[in-house]
N, C-alpha and C positions, 0 to 999 in steps of 0.2 A: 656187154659183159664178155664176150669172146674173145672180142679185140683184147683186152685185159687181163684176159686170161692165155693168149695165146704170148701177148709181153713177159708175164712171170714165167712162161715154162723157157721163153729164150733165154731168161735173165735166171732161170734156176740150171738150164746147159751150160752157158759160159759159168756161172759158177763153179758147176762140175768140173770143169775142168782148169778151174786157176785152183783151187782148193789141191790138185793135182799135180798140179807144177811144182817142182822142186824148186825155184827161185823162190818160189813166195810162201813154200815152208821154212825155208830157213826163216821167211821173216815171220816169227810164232805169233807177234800179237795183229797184226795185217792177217795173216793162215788163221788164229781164231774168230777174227770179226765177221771173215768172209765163211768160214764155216757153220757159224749163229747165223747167217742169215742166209745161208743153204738150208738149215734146217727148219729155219720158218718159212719155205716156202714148197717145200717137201712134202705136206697135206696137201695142200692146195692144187699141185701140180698132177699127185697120184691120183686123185678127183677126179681132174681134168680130164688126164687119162683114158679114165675109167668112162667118162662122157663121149671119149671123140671114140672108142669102142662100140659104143651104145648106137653112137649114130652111124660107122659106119656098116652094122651089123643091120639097123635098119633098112640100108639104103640097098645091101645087097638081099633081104627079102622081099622089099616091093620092087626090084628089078624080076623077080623069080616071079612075083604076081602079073607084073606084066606080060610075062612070058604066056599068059593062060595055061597054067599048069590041070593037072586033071583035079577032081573035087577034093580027094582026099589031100593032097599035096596043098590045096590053097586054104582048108580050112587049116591046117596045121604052120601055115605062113601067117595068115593072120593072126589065130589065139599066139604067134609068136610076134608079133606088132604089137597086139596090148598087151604083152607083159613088159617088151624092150621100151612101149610107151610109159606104162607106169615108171619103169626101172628110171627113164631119162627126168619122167620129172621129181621124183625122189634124189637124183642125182642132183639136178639143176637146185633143188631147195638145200642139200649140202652145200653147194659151190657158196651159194650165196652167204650164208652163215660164215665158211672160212673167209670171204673176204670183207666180211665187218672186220673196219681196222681195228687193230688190237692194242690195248692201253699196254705201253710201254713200261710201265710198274708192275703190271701182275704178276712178273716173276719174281720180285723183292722181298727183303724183307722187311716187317711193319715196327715202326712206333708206336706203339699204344698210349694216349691219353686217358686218364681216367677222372673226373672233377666233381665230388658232392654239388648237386645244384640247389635248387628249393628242398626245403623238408629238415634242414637241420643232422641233428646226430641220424634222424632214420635215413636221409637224403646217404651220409657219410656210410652207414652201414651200408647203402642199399649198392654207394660203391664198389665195397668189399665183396659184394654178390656177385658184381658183373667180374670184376678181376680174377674170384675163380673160377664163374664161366669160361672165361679166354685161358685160366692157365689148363683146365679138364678139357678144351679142344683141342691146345697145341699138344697135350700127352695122345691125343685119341691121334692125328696126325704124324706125331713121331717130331716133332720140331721142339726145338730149344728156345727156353724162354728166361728172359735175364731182367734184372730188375734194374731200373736206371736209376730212379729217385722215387720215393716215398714220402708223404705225411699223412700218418695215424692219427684219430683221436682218441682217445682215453678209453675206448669201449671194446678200439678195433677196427673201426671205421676208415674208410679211405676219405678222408680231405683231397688229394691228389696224388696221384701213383703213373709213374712214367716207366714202361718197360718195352722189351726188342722181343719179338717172336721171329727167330728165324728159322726160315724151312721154303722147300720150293712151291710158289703159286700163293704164298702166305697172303701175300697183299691183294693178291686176284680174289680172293675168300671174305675175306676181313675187313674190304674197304667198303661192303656196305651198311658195315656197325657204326660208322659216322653219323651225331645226331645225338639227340636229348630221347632218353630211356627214362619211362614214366612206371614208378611201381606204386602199384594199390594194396596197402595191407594193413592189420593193426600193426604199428611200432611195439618192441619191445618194451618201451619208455613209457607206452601209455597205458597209466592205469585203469580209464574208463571201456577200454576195449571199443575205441572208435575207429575207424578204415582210416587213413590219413594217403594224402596223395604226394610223393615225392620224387626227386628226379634226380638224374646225373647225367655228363655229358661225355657220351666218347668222342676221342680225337684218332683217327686211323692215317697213319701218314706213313708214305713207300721212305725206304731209309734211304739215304741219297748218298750213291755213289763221288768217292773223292774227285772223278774227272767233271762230276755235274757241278757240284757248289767249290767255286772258288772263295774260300774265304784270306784278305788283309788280313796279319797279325796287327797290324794299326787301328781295324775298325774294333777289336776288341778290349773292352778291358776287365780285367781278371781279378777277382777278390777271394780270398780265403780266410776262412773263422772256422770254429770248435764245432764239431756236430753235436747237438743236440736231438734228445728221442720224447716220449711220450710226455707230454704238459711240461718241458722245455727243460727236464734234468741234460744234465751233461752226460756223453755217451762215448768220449774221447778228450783227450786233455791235451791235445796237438790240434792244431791248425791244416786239418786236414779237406773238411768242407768247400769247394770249389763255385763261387758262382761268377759266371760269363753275361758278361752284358755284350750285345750287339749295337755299336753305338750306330750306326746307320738307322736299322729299322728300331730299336727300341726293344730288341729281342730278348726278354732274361731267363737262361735256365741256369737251376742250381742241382748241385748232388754232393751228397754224405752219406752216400751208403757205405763205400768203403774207407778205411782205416785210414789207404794210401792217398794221400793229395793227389799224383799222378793218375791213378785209377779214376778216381774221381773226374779230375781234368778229362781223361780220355771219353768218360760215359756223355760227361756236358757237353760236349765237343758232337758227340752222333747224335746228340737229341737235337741240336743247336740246324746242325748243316739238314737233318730233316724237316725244322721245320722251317728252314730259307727252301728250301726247295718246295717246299707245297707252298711259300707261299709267294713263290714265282711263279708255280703252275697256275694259283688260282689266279693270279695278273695275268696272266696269259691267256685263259681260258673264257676271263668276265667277258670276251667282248662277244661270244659266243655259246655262252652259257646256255641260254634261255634255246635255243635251235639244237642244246643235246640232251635238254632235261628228258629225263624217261619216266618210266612209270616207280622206278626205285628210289625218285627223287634226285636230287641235286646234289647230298652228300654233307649239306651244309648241316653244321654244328650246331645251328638255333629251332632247324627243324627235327618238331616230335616225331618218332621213327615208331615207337613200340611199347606197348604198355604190358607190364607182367601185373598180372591180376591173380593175387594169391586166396583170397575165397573161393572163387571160380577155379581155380589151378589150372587161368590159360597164360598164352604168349597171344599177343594179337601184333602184327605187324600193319601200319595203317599204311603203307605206301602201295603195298600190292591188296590190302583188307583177307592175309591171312592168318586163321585164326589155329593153333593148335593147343591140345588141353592134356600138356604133360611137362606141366611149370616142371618139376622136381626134377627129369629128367633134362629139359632145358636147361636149369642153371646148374647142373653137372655135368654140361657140355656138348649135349646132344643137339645138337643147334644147324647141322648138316642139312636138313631135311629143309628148313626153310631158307636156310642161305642156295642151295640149289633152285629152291624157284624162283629166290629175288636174280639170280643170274639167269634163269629162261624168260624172266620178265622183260629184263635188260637188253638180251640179245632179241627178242621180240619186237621191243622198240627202236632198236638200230639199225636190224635188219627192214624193218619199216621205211625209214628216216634215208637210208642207203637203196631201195629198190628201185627208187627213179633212177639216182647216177648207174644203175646197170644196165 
């Protein structure tokens, strides 16, 4: 670990000083790469630091010890050994932490899927639930949130809803909402007043910057028709509706929220290149998957993540098995509390998985 750590602090000095150099400010976007990655290594380095302080404040009071100092002098040398001993391994469980590599998406911002699964219209309402879950957390956060595409049913319900949360860290937060969300309640629909088990599936995917997904105007081709709204009335009487097929992978998204063709074109276009880029990540990641699974799961879309159980009024999360018993306040957004342990969970098992390579 030292060695490794004595590499970033060389590689965060020469940094310092090309970030410095006037030649390689004029060149602003070289001057901001190398300044993004001055600043992620800026933690790690003041750490560091803070360690080789530690030790050598150590080294100069067991020199004093050996000097046979008088009683008082050396009981006051040692109670200063176990504190600069605690201090160093408090420090050494920091270093470790910062140098869990860190997902290159957390700073993005998210696509949100939203999909009725089993359960019918309560499946579709139970949609509607989760979507203002996510839009009461991006207010609680300060982040903006934009609708990409929408289908309603007749009640209110979300069939499917594609929207952009953006805000800094959004996808660091958010990407452990991926997975099938399981709620227990009676439906409104039912008039026997029986509990009914329904589901919906989020999709959470980091928005992919234009230098990541190169997309062919060849591989796509482009269709537009009238949008339509609730049980299939007409809702514009222009050909304004955009749907993109990706003729490669077979990729189709559509959007009619706005008025403008163009608009439209532009939203289908950012759902489109976010999801070639997840799902180049996840070709990428299969062959290694199984050596990063953690205790927060795998992230996949088919796996049950969480059941909201509205008699009881809990949240139970089944990947870490925690439970909290304040539905209401959960699906109003208050959802912080357990997204912070599924990310101590995370870092738990990576720091784990990484303490041999140290």
């Amino acid at each position: 670990m030292l060695d490794k750590l004595e590499f970033i602090e060389k590689k965060y000095e020469d940094l310092s000083r090309a970030i410095a150099d006037p030649d390689i400010i004029a060149r602003q976007n070289e001057w901001r790469q190398l300044v993004k990655e001055h600043a992620e290594l800026e933690d790690i380095v003041i750490k560091y630091r803070e360690y080789k302080k530690i030790e050598q404040d150590m080294a100069v009071a067991k020199e004093m010890l050996d000097e046979k100092p008088d009683d008082e002098l050396r009981d006051m040398l040692e109670e200063e050994l176990v504190q600069l001993s605690q201090q160093r391994e408090e420090v050494i469980r920091q270093l470790r932490l910062l140098l869990i590599p860190k997902d290159p998406n957390d700073e993005k911002n998210v696509v949100v899927e939203i999909r009725a699964g089993a359960g019918g219209e309560e499946a579709a309402l139970f949609g509607a639930d989760l979507f203002r879950m996510y839009s009461r957390y991006a207010e609680r956060k300060g982040w903006k949130m934009e609708i990409m595409s929408a289908n309603y049913t007749d009640m209110g319900g979300v069939k499917e809803l594609i929207f952009v949360i953006e805000g800094k860290g959004a996808y660091s937060r958010l990407k452990y909402e991926s997975g099938v969300h399981r709620v227990q309640r009676i439906p409104t629909t039912e008039s026997g007043g029986r509990i009914h088990t329904s589901t919906a599936t989020v999709a959470v995917l980091p928005e992919a910057e234009d230098v990541e997904v190169e997309i062919n105007p060849n591989d796509l081709r482009i269709d537009v028709f009238r949008s339509s709204g609730h049980g299939g009335q007409s809702v514009n009487t222009t050909d304004s509706a955009v749907r993109i097929t990706h003729l490669p992978t077979g990729i189709i998204v559509t959007c009619q929220d706005e008025k403008s063709q163009l608009k439209n074109k532009e939203k289908a276009m950012r759902v489109l290149k976010a999801r070639l880029l997840d799902a180049a990540q996840r070709e990428q990641e299969q062959e290694y998957a199984q050596a990063r699974k953690s205790q927060v799961g795998t992230g996949d879309r088919s796996e049950r993540i969480r059941t909201y159980n509205f008699p009881q009024g809990r949240v139970t999360d089944h990947r870490i098995g925690m439970t909290i018993y304040n539905l209401e306040g959960f699906l109003d957004g208050d959802i912080d509390e357990l997204i912070n342990e599924l990310i101590t969970n995370d870092q738990a098992e990576k720091l784990k998985n990484t303490q041999a390579s140290l």
